[in-house]
Structures are given as structure tokens and as C-alpha cells.
N, C-alpha and C positions, 0 to 999 in steps of 0.2 A: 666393725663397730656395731655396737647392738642399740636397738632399740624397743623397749616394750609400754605397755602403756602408763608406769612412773618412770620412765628414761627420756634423756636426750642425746642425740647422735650431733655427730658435727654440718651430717647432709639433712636433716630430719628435726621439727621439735612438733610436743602435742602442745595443739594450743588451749586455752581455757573450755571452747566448746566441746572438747574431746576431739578434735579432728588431726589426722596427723598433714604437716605441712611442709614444704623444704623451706630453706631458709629465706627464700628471694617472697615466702607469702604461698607463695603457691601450692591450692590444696591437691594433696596427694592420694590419699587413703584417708575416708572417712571413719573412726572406732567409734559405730553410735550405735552397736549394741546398745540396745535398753536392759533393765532390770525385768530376769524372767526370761529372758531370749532364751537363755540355756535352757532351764527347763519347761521351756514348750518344744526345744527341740529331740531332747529324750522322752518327751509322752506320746509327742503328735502319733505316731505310731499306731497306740493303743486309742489312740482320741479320730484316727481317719478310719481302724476297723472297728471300731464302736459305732461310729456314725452310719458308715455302710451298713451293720446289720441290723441294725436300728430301721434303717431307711427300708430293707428286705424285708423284714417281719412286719413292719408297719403296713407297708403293700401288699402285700399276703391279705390280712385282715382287712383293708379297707376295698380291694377289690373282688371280694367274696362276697362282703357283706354288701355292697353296691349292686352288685350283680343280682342277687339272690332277692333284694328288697323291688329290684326292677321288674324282674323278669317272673318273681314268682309273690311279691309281697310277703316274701317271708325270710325270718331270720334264718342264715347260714347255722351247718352245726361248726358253730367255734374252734373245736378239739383241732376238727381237719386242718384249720385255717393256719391253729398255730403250728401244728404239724409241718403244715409245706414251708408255712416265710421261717421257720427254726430249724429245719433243713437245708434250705437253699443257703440262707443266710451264711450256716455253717461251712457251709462249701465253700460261697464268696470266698468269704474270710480266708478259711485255708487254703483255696488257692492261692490267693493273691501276697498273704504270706509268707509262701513256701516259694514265690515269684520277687520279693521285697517290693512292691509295690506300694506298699505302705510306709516306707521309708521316705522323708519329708525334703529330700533332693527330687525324690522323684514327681514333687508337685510343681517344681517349677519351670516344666515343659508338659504340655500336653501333646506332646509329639507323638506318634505311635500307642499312646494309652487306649483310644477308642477300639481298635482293630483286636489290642490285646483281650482288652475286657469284653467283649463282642465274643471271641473266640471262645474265652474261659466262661462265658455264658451258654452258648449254646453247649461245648463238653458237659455243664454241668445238667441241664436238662435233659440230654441226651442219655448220659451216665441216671438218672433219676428215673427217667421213663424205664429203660433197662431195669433196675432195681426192683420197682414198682411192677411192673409183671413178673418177675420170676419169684417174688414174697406176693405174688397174687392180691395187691393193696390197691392197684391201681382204681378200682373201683370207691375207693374212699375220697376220692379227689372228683369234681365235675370238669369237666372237660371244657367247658368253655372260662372255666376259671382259670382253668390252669394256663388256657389261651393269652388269655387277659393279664393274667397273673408275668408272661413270658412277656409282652409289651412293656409293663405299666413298671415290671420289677427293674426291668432294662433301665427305664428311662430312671428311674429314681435309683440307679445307680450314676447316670450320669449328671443327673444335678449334685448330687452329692461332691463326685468327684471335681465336676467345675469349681462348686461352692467351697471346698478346700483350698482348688491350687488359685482361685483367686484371690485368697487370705491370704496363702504363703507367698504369694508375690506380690501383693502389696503390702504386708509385714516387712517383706527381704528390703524390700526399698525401703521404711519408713526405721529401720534396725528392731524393730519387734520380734521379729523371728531370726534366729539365727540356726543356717542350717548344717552349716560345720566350722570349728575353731581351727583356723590355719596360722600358720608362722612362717615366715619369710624368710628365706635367705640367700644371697648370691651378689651378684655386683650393683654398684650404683645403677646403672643406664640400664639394665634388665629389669630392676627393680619399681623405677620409675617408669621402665615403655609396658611393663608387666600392667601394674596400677594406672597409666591415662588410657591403654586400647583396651581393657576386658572390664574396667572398674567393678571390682569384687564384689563391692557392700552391698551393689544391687543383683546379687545372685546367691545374698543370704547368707555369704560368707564373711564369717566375723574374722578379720585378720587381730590375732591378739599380740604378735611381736613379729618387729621385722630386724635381722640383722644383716647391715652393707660390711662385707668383704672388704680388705684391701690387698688389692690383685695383684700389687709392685712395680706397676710400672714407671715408676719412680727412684722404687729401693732396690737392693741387688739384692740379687738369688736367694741368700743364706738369708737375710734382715724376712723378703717377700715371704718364706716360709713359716719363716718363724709369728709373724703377724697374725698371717691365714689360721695358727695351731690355735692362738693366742684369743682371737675372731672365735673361733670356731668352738674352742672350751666354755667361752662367756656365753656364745649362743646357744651350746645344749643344755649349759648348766640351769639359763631361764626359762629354757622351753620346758625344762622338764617342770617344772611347777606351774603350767598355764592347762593343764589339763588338753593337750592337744589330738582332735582328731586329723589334719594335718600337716604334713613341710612340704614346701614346694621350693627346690633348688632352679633357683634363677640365674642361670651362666650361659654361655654361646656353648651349643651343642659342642664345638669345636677344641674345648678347653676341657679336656678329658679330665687333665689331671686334678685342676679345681670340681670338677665336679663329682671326680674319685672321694675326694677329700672331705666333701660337704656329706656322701651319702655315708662313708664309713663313720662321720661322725654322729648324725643324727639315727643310727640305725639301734645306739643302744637306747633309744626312746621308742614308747607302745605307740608309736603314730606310724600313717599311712607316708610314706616319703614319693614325692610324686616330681618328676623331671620337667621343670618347667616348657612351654611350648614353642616351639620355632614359629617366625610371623606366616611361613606357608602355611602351619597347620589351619589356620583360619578359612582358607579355602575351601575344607572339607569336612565338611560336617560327621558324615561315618565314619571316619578314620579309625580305626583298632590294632593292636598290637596282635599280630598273628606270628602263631609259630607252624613251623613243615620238620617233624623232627627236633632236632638240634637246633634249626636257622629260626632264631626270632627276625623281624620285621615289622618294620611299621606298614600294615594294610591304608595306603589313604584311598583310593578307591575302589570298592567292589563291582563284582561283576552286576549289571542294572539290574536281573531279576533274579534271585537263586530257585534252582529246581523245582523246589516244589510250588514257589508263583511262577515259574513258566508253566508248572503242568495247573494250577491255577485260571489263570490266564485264558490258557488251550481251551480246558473245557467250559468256559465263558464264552470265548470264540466259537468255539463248533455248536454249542445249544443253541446261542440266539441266531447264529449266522441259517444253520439247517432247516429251524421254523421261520423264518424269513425268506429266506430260498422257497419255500414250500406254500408261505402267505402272499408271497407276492407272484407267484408262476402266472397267475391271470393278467399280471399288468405288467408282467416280463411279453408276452404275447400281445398285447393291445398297443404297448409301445414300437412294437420292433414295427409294425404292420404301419401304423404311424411315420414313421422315419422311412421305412422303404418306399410308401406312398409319395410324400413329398420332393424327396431325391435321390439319386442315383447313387448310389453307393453300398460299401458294408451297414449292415444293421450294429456291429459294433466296433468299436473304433479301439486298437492294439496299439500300445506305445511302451520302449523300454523303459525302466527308471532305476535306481538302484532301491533294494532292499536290507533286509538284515543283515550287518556288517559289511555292507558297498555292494552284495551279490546282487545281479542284477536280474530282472524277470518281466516278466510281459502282464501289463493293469491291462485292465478290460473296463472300457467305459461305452455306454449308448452313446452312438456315432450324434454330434450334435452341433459340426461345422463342415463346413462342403470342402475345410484341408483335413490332412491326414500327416499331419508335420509331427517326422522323427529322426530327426539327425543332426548335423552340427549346429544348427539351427533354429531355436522353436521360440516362435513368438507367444508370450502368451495372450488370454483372451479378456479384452477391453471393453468399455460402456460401449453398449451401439455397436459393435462389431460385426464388420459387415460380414465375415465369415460363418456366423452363428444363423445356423436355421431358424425356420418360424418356429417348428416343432423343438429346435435344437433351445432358443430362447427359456421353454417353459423347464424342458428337463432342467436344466442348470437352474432356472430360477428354485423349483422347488427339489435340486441338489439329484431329480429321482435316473442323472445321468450316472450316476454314481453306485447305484442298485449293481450292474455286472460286479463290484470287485466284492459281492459276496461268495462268488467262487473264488478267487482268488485269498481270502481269506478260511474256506474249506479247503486248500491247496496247500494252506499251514504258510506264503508268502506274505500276507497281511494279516493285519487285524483288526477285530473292532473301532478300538481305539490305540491311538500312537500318532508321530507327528506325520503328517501328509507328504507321501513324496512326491519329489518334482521330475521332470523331465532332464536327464543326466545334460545337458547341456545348461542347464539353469543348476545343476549341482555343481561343475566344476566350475560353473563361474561363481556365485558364491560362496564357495570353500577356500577359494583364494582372497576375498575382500573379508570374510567375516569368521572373528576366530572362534573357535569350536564346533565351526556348523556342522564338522564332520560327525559329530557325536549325535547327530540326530539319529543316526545308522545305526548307534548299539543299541534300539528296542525295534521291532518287526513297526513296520510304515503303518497307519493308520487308513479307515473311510472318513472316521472323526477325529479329534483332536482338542486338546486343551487351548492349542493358539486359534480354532478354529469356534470356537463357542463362544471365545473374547473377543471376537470380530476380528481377529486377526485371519484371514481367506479370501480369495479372490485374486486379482494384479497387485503384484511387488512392485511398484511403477520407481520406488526408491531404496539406495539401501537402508535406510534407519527403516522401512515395512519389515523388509527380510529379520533384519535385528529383533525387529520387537519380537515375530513369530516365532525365531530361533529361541530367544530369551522363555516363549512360554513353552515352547518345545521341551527345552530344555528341563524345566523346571518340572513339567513331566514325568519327564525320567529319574528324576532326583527324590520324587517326591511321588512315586507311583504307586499305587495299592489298591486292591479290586472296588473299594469304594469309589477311588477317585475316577476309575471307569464307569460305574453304572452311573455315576455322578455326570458323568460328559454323554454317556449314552441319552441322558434323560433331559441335558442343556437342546444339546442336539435337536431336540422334538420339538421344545418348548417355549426356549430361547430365541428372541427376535434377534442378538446377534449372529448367533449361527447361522443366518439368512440373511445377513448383510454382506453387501459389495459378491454376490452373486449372480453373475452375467457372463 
């Protein structure tokens, strides 16, 4: 049974506001495309890289000429000015649409955008300065503009860019923007759980026809075919006049044959045909169709870092960890002499834990309680704990017991940042109460951490602590990128919770 926007279905009617409704009232799929949705959605294109290089050349010329009236009271020479923002500019642009990035789905996530455009900025200065000395011009540019120019350009790219995908996603919601025309079709109950869990309209998707299947489970074999042919003719015949970019086949993964039947039909239409989503995929945000050869596959999780951000990563870890190592040698020595003074023991204190991928290795921390507990056993350490030294109190308070696992992060066992590991006795007992904790182990263990800069460190005295820390552990990993490190390197210093519930 079809439905488009002058139709009524037996499970479906639109009602006078334009919204479509099932029969019992209840709103389904709102069609409140505005007049114009369309064609802002074939311009926005040329209207987000106009604006960008609008915003480049703009900046060029006003932090020349800023600079030049400051520093010397005098007018810049113009030429150069328009020279560099009409250069760069041009670059922007082609990069970014030789990337589609200008493509008007892609404003309403700013997921991943920062990192990209950050990248493709520095290539292109990078690529400019090169150019610039080998045509011997470099001398036409002042140096500290161009400094300037590399700040100021950056950033008024990224107003820009907000100042877009904030319009396309309060448009998608209000139906002013429409960022692709889709058409429905596949069963009642996919159709409807499609439309209440993802609700389309506010993701800028204009749905312009939907047609419900009849599956047969009523009618016998021969009648149920015949239906579907019958369904499926009227549905391509109207799709094809709705100017579709595209069909989303709504059936149980498991109903091959119906979903055979849906994609041979819609395939002699110029639209994208797209298999609608099973409710697991919701789980995972990265999910991609990967092929090895001949075997496609649906990828739902990748592996946490690919190569080239573990080698990334690496050399984030080994620069800061090595000038750290080498900044701190005087208070690696005033400490140890400290602790050994006080009491009787190792100056530093050895304990298993596990590391990347459950393998396990030996942290190294400044010995800072008169136990030395590692085995089936490990209590951890409380307010007022009578075990914690005078000297052992301050280390922990100001975390500086924690300075040893900079070797152990030159060891390649830790890192900078990642989630803190625990002592394998407090692993296996939370692995068995709390589901996923295991995954804290697919990124190398941490000295800092994202759960640890939310206040989340210190005694797990409950399981809902352990949870919350796991939850931002977790989200770490999901959500990892060298910003989001120097971001936690810099909570770390700053942050008065990173200094909470430290004793």
C-alpha cells in the first residue's frame, strides 16, 4: 500500500497540517518540509565554500593590516595580503571539496570535523611554505603575519563552520532545510519502529513517500506474491516522479526474499537504495561495511586506534614522557631520600596489574604506605589510612607518587593518558559485576585519564563508583583523538577535580 504526500493508506493518512499519522491519531512521520528546503539543499554547497573563503581572505587582509598599523603605524602592501587569503582560501576550498565536506549531511555532526580541518590546515601551510621558497617569494609575506595569519585563519574557519552546521540543524528540525529526499518502503512494524526510534525530519530528512508492503501473512503464497508485485509497481511508479535522492528498504534482515524483491524493484530508479538498520546497529556508532576480497561484512567495531594513531600516540608518549623524566630527575632524588629517611622500606613500590590487552607488567610507583600488598588480596587506600606515610600522605595528595610510571611509559607499557589500571585482584572482581569492564584493556593503561580529571579516582568504596569510572573510561576509547589527550594532559595540571578524593 502506498503512500505519498496526496495519498491515503489504510495504516497512514496526512493530515491538514501536513503531518503524516496512523489511524488511531498518532503522529508518525512529520512532511514539513518548507517551501525552498530543496533548493537550499542543492546550493548549500557552494553557499558553505563561499563562506569559507570569504572568511580566509577576509582574514588575510584584516590581520596584516592590524598588525602592520600596530607594530609599525603603517599601511600593509595590499597586493601581498590579497595574495596569501586568495591562496589559502583556494586551497581550503579544494581541499575540503575534493573531501565533500561541503556537502550539507555533513553539517549535521561536528564529529570528527575539527581534527580533519586542523589536518588539512596545517598540509596546506606546510605545502605553501614549500612552494614559497622554491619560487624564492617567501620574502613577499612578513613572517609574523603569516604567524598571525595561521591562528586567526584557523579560527575563522571554525566559526564559520559552527555558524553553518548550527543553521543546518536548527533548520533540519524546524523543516527549512532539507538534506536528502527519502521514500519508504517495507513492512508496517519496521516502518512505524523505523519512524518513533530515529525520527527522520529532525536529521534533515525529508521523507517524501512511504509505501507499507503486504507481507501475507494472512493470504496464501500465490495471492502474498502477487500483492508484493502489485505494492511494489505502484511504489516505483510514484517514487519515480518525487525526484528521489533516497529508498530505504525497511524489512527484518531475515526476510531475504522480500527484501530481494523491494531492491530489484527500486533499482531501476537514479536513487541511492539503502537496507534499512537492525536495532543492534544503534550500539555502534562506527559501524562500516568492510570488504577482505570477495567477503563483505558489516565492520561494527574497529580496532580502538589504527596505526598510524598508535604511532601517533607513541610519539606524544615518548616526547613528553622523556622531558619529564629528565625535568623531574632532581625531585626523583629529593623524594626517594625523603621516603628512605622516614621508613624502612623500598624507595619504590612494584605491583602487578594488567596492561594492554589483559598482558600483565610491573607499575612502579614512590613507595607511599608501610604495606607492599600484591596478591589475592589488595585493599585499596582510604581517608585517614593508617597505612599511608607522613611523606607517603603528600606524594598521593599532590599524585607526585605516581611520577615512577614515567618509565614505565618509556617501556611502551603505559601511557600518558588512558584508563588507570588497577591491581589484578580488583580487576577480576570487577569484570565479573560490571559489563564491559574488560574493554578498558583494548587501549595501553594510563598515569591520567578522562575518568580521572571528572573526579572519578581514588576508592571505589561502591559498585555504581567503579561504573561511573568504567562509563568514562570507556568513552575514551570510543571517542579518542590526540586532542582529547592533550585535553586531559592539561585537566590533569589544572583541574581541581583531578585532585579530588586523593589520599
Amino acid at each position: 500500500m502506498l503512500l505519498s504526500d496526496e495519498t491515503v493508506s489504510a495504516s497512514f493518512v496526512v493530515s491538514d497540517s501536513g503531518e503524516l499519522r496512523s489511524r488511531d491519531g498518532r503522529l508518525w512521520i512529520g512532511l514539513r518540509q518548507k517551501p525552498g528546503a530543496d533548493w537550499l539543499r542543492r546550493c548549500f554547497p557552494l553557499i558553505a565554500a563561499g563562506s569559507e573563503a570569504v572568511a580566509l581572505f577576509v582574514a588575510a587582509i584584516v590581520t596584516g593590516y592590524l598588525y602592520h598599523r600596530l607594530a609599525f603605524a603603517a599601511d600593509p602592501a595590499f597586493e601581498t595580503l590579497y595574495q596569501l587569503g586568495g591562496l589559502i582560501s583556494l586551497l581550503v576550498v579544494l581541499g575540503n571539496a575534493s573531501r565533500h565536506e561541503y556537502q550539507i549531511a555533513r553539517f549535521l555532526t561536528s564529529k570528527g570535523y575539527m581534527e580533519r580541518a586542523f589536518q588539512l590546515w596545517n598540509f596546506i601551510f606546510l605545502a605553501s611554505a614549500a612552494f614559497w621558497f622554491l619560487t624564492k617569494t617567501s620574502t613577499n609575506f612578513s613572517r609574523m603575519t603569516i604567524l598571525l595569519y595561521y591562528v586567526i585563519g584557523f579560527a575563522s574557519i571554525v566559526v564559520v563552520r559552527s555558524t553553518l552546521a548550527h543553521w543546518v540543524q536548527t533548520g533540519s528540525k524546524r523543516g527549512t532545510v532539507s538534506v536528502r529526499r527519502t521514500f519508504l518502503v517495507g513492512t508496517h512494524e519496521e516502518l512505524k519502529a523505523f519512524g518513533e526510534r530515529y525520527q527522520p525530519w529532525n536529521l534533515g530528512i525529508e521523507i517524501v513517500g512511504v509505501a507499507t508492503l503486504s507481507t501475507g501473512a494472512t493470504l496464501a503464497s500465490d495471492e502474498s506474491e502477487k500483492q508484493i508485485a502489485d505494492d511494489l509497481e505502484r511504489a516505483t511508479a510514484t517514487a519515480r516522479t518525487l525526484d528521489l535522492d533516497d529508498v530505504f528498504v525497511l524489512a527484518p534482515w531475515s526476510d531475504h526474499h522480500l527484501i530481494s524483491r523491494c531492491v530489484d524493484s527500486f533499482l531501476k530508479l537514479p536513487a541511492a537504495i539503502h537496507l534499512g538498520p537492525e536495532r543492534i546497529f544503534d550500539r555502534f556508532e562506527d559501524m562500516r561495511l568492510a570488504k577482505i576480497g570477495p567477503i563483505s561484512s558489516l565492520n561494527l567495531v574497529r580496532r580502538p586506534l589504527s596505526i598510524s594513531e598508535q604511532i601517533m600516540k607513541r610519539l606524544l608518549d615518548l616526547s613528553l614522557a622523556s622531558v619529564a623524566l629528565i625535568a623531574f630527575a632532581p625531585v626523583f632524588v629529593v623524594l626517594a631520600i625523603a621516603i628512605k629517611m622516614e621508613s624502612r622500606g623500598p624507595v619504590l613500590f612494584k605491583q602487578r596489574r594488567f596492561g594492554f590487552n589483559q598482558k600483565p607488567f610491573n607499575i612502579y610507583k614512590f613507595r607511599s604506605m608501610r604495606t607492599l600488598d600484591d596478591g589475592a588480596v589488595v585493599h585499596q587506600a582510604r581517608k585517614n589510612d593508617s597505612r599511608v606515610t607522613r611523606v607517603g600522605y603528600w606524594l598521593r595528595r599532590l599524585s607526585l607518587d605516581e611520577l615512577p610510571q614515567l618509565w614505565n611509559v618509556m617501556l611502551g607499557q603505559m601511557s600518558l593518558v588512558g584508563p588507570r589500571p588497577h591491581a589484578l585482584a580488583h580487576d577480576r572482581e570487577f569484570e565479573r559485576k560490571i559489563s564491559l569492564y574488560a574493554r578498558r584493556h583494548n587501549v595501553k593503561p594510563g598515569i591520567t585519564g578522562w575518568a580521572q580529571v571528572n573526579g572519578f579516582r581514588g576508592e571505589t568504596s561502591t559498585d555504581d563508583k567503579m561504573k561511573s569510572r568504567v562509563e568514562h573510561d570507556l568513552y575514551y576509547i570510543d571517542n579518542w583523538s590526540i586532542w582529547l589527550d592533550l585535553r586531559i594532559l592539561a585537566l590533569t595540571v589544572i583541574s581541581s577535580k583531578a585532585r579530588s578524593n586523593a589520599y
